[in-house]
N, CA, C and O atoms as a MOPAC input file, in Angstrom:
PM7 MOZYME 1SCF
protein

 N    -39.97800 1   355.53400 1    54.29100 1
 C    -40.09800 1   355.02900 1    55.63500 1
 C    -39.38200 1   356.01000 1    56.55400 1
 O    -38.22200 1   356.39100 1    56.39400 1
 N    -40.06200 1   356.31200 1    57.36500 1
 C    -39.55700 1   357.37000 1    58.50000 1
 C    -38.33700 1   356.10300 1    59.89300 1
 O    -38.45700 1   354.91400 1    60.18800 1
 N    -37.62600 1   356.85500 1    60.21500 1
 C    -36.58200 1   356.38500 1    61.54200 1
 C    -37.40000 1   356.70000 1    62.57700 1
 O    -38.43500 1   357.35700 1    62.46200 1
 N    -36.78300 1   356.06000 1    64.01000 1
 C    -37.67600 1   356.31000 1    64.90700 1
 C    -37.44400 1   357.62800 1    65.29900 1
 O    -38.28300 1   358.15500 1    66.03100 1
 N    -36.42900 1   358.28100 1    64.93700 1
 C    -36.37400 1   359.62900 1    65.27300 1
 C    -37.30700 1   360.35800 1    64.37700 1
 O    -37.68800 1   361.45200 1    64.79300 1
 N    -37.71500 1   359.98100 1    63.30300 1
 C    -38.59000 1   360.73200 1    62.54800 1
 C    -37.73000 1   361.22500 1    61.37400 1
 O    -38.18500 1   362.24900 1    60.86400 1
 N    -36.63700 1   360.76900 1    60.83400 1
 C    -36.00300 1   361.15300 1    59.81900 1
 C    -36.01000 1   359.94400 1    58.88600 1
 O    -35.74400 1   358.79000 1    59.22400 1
 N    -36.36900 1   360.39000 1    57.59300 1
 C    -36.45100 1   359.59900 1    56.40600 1
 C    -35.32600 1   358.45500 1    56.12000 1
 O    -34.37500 1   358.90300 1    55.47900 1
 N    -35.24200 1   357.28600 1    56.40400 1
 C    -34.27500 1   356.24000 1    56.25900 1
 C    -34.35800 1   355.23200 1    54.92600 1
 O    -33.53800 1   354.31900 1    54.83300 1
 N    -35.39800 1   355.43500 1    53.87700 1
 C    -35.28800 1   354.63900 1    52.69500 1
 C    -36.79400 1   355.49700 1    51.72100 1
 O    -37.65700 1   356.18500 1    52.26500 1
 N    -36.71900 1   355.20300 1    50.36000 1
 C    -37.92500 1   355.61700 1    49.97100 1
 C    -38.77100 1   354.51700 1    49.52400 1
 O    -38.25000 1   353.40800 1    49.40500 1
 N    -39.92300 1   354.66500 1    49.28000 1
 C    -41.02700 1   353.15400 1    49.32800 1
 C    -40.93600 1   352.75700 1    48.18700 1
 O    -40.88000 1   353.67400 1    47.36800 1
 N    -40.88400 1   351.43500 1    47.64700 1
 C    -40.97700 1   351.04300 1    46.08500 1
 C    -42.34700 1   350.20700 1    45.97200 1
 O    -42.89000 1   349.68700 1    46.94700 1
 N    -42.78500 1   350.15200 1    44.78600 1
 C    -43.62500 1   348.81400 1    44.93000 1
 C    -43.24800 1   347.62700 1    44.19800 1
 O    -42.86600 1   347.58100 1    43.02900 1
 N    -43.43500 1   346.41400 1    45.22800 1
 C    -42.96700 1   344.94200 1    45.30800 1
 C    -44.31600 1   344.60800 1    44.25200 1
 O    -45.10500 1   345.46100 1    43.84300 1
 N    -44.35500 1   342.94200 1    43.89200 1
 C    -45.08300 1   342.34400 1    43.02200 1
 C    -44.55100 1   341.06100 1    43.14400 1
 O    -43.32900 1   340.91100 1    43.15800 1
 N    -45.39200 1   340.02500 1    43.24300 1
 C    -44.94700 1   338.78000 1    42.47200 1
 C    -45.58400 1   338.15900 1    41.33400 1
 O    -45.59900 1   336.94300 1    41.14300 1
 N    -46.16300 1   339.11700 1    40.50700 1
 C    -47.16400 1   338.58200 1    39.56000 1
 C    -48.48900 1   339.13200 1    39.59700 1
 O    -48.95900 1   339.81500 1    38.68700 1
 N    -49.19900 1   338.77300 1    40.85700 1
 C    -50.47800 1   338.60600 1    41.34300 1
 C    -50.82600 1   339.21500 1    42.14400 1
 O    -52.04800 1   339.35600 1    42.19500 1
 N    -49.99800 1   339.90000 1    43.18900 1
 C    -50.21500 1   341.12200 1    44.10000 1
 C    -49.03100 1   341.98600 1    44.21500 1
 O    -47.82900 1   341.74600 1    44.10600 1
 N    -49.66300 1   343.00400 1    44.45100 1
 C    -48.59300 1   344.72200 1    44.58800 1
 C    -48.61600 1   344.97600 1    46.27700 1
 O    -49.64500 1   344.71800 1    46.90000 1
 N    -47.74700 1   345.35100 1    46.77100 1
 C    -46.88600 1   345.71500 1    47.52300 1
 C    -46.16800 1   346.61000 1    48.11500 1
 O    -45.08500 1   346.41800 1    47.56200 1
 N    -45.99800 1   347.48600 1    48.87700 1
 C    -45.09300 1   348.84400 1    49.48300 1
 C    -43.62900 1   347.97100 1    50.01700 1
 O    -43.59700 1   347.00900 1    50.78500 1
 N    -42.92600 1   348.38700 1    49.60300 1
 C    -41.62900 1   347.92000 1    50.52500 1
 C    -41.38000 1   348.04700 1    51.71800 1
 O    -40.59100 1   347.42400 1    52.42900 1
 N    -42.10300 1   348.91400 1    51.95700 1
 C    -42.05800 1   348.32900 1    53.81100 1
 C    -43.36600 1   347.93100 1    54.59200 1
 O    -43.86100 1   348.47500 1    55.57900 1
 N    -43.84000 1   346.70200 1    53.79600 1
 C    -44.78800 1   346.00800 1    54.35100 1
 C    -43.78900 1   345.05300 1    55.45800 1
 O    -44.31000 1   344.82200 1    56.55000 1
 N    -42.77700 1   344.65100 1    55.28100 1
 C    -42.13700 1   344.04000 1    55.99200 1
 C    -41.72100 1   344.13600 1    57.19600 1
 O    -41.44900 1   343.21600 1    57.96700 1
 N    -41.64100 1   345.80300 1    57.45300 1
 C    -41.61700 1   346.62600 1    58.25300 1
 C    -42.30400 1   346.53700 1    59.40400 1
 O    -41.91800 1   346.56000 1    60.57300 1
 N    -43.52300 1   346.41900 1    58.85800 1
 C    -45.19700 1   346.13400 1    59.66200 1
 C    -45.14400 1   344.94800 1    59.92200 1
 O    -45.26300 1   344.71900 1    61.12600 1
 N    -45.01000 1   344.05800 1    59.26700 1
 C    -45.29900 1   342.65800 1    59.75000 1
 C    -44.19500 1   341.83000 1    60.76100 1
 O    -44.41200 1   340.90600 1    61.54500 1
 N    -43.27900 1   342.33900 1    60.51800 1
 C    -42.03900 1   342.34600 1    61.94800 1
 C    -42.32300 1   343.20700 1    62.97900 1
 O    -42.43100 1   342.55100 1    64.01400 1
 N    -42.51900 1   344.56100 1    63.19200 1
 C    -42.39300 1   345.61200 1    64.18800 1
 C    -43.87900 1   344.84600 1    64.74800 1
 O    -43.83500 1   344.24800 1    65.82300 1
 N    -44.88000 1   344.88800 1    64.14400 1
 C    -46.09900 1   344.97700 1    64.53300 1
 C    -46.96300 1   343.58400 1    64.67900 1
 O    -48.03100 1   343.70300 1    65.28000 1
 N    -46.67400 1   342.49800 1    64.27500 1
 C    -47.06000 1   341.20900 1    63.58200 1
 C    -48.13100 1   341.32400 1    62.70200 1
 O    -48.66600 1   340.27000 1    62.35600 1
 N    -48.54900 1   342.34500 1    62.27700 1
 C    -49.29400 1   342.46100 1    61.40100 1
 C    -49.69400 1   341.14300 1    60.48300 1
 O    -48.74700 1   340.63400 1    59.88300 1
 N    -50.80900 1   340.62100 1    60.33500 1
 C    -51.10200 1   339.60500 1    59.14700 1
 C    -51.75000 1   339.53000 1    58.42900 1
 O    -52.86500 1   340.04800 1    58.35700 1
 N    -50.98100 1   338.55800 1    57.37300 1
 C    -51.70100 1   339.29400 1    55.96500 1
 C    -52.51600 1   338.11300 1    55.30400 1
 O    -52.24500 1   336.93300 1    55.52800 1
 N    -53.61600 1   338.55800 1    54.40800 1
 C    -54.49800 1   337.85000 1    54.01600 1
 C    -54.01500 1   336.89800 1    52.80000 1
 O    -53.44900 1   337.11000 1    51.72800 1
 N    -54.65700 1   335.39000 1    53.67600 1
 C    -54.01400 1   334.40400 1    52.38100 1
 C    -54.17700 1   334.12100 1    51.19900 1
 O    -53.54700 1   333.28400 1    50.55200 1
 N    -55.20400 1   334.93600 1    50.77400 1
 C    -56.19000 1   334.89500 1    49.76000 1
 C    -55.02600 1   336.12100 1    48.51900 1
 O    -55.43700 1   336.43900 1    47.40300 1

């Protein structure tokens, strides 16, 4: 994940709960941006 300055502040992992995979900073998106995600 890039800073708003453009400098690298964490590296991406992938999340899971079983049944779907994940980037770690989906969270990122869905706060900054409201991004929404499919319920399915």
């Amino acid at each position: 994940m890039l800073s708003e300055t453009g400098g690298l502040v964490a590296g991406l992992h992938l999340l899971t709960d079983g049944h779907r995979l994940w980037f770690s900073d989906l969270a990122h998106y869905v706060g900054r941006y409201q991004v929404e995600l499919d319920p399915e």
